[in-house]
C-alpha positions, 0 to 999 in steps of 0.5 A: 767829186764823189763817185758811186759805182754800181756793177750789174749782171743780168741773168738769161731770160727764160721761158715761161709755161704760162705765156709762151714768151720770153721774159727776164728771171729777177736779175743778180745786182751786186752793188759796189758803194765807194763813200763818198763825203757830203756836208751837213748843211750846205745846199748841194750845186744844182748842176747835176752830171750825167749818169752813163747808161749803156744797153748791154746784152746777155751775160755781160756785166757793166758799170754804171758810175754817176758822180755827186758835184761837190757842194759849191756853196761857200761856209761863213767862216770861209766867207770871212777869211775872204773878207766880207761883210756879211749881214743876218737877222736873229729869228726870237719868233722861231717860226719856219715860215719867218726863217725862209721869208729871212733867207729869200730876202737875202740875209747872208745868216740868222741867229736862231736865239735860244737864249731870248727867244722862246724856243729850244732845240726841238723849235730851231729844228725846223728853222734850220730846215728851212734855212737850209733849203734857202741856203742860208746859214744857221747859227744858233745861239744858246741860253747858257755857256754849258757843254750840255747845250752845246752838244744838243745845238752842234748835234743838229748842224748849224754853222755856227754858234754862238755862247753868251756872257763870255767874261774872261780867256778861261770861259772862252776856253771852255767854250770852245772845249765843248765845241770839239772832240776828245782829246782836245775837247769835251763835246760828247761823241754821237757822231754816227747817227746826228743831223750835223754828220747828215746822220753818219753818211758824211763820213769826212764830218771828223775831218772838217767840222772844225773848219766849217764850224764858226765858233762865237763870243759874246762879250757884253759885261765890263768885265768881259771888256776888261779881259776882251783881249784875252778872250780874243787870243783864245785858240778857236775863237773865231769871232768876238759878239759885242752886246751893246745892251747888256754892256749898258746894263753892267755898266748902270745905264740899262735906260741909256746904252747910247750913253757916251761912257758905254759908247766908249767902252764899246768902241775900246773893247772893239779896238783890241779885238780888231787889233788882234785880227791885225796881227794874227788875223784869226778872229772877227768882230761882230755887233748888233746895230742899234737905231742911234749905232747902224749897221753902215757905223758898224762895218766903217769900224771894222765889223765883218759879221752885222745883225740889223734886226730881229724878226719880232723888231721887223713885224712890230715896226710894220704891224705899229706903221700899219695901224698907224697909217690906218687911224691917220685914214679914218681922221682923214675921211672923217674930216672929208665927210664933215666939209661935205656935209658942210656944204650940203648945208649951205647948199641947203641954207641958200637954195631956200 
């Protein structure tokens, strides 16, 4: 809990020339403002405390305290040190509209794709508004590995982020180096004025955006396979993104990611990730289901963080069914409107 506290002295009333009544001189406020600490992206708890508000009299001062709850609502990286699956969505379309529809549906994340989708910072800005009035979190996947991106993508306070084609320890060391301050990162400093410290009012942000800040891998190369168990001992890393396709696509079977080699080349680099959790518990795995690998085939081999779609997969799927069910009707109708004329003929044929 925070508390604001507000002193207020009100001055003597006086009399006015104009109107013979009495009315009340401007009053002396003298504000006393304790900090108080909010995070960036988390929706607030809808349970509001009184304010206390007391009449007084003239020439008596009182204070008036309100307090703001604490934010109830839970980060993904405290939600996967509890143990849970979490399920998301990944948004290429980058439309607002799409993102809210995501969260009220219930997906626990969306990854917002700057890497495929169309979109930059400036487009995943809205996304990220949306998402948060949903209170759902936001992860933002950028197109490169690059301390310049991930400045631009962590300044506007998402939960996570997520870097591609992380190949060995070294990059993932270095990515994470762009996800934390000076001295033990590289991440330029604008602390006071971005949307992640809610624009300088938290002041705690310094303090806890290492905790509330999940930091992911992409490994989807063989080479990222070969070094997989060092990419996932690097400090900092939190979770470890499989990429089934890309992995097919290294390994010559950029038609074929459902192949039995890249099945198991998958499943061997998800073992000693998940290895790593048994002994150190301070990373998680996470995949994108494929329709011959679904999201049930990935939580039953130790997944905790799921993605099952995409925005652009979904809308495709429902406009091509749509269509589909549509010509079906217009074959349909037209083999009605045949039998019916049909009969009508020799209905003619035999009244005649």
């Amino acid at each position: 809990m925070a508390n604001t506290t507000f002193t207020l002295t009100p001055s003597k009333p006086t009399l006015s020339p104009l109107t013979k009544s009495n009315s009340l001189a401007p009053s002396n406020l003298n504000f006393k403002l304790i900090s108080f600490s909010s995070s960036t992206h988390m929706a607030m708890s809808s349970r509001k405390d009184p304010t206390l508000l007391k009449s007084f009299p003239d020439d008596t001062a009182i204070t008036i305290t309100t307090t703001t709850p604490t934010p109830s609502y839970r980060n993904l990286k405290s939600r996967l040190r509890s143990n849970e699956t979490l399920y998301g969505l990944f948004l290429l379309t980058f439309s607002p509209t799409l993102a809210e529809i995501a969260a009220l549906s219930g997906y626990d994340f969306v990854v917002i794709d700057m890497e495929h989708g169309h979109g930059s910072i400036s487009d995943a800005l809205p996304c990220i508004h949306a998402l948060a009035a949903a209170n759902t979190a936001a992860i933002l996947r950028v197109p490169e590995t690059t301390a310049a991106w991930a400045k631009k993508a962590l300044d506007l306070g998402p939960q996570g982020i997520m870097f591609p084609m992380i190949e060995s320890g070294k990059s993932a060391s270095k990515a994470v180096s762009y996800c934390r301050f000076p001295p033990s990162g590289v991440r330029g400093s604008a602390h006071p004025i971005v949307r992640a410290s809610s624009y300088g009012i938290d002041e705690g942000y310094l303090n806890n955006y290492l905790d509330e800040l999940l930091v992911m891998v992409q490994v989807e190369s063989e080479e990222g396979v070969k070094n997989v168990e060092k990419i996932a001992a690097v400090d900092g890393v939190d979770c470890v993104q499989m990429g089934p396709l890309d992995l097919s696509a290294s390994m010559g079977y950029l038609w074929d990611p459902g192949n039995k080699k890249v099945r198991e080349t998958l499943m061997e680099a998800e073992r000693k990730v998940l290895k790593r959790k048994s002994e150190k518990d301070d990373v998680f795995l996470s995949g994108f289901a494929l329709p011959f690998d679904g999201p049930k085939d990935l939580r039953s081999r130790g997944y905790h963080m799921v993605s099952g779609a995409t925005d652009v997969g979904l809308f495709r799927s429902a406009a091509v069914e749509d269509v589909r069910r549509f010509k079906e009707s217009l074959v349909e109708d037209g083999e009605d409107s045949d039998r019916e004329e049909l009969g009508k003929d020799d209905e003619k044929y035999w009244s005649e």
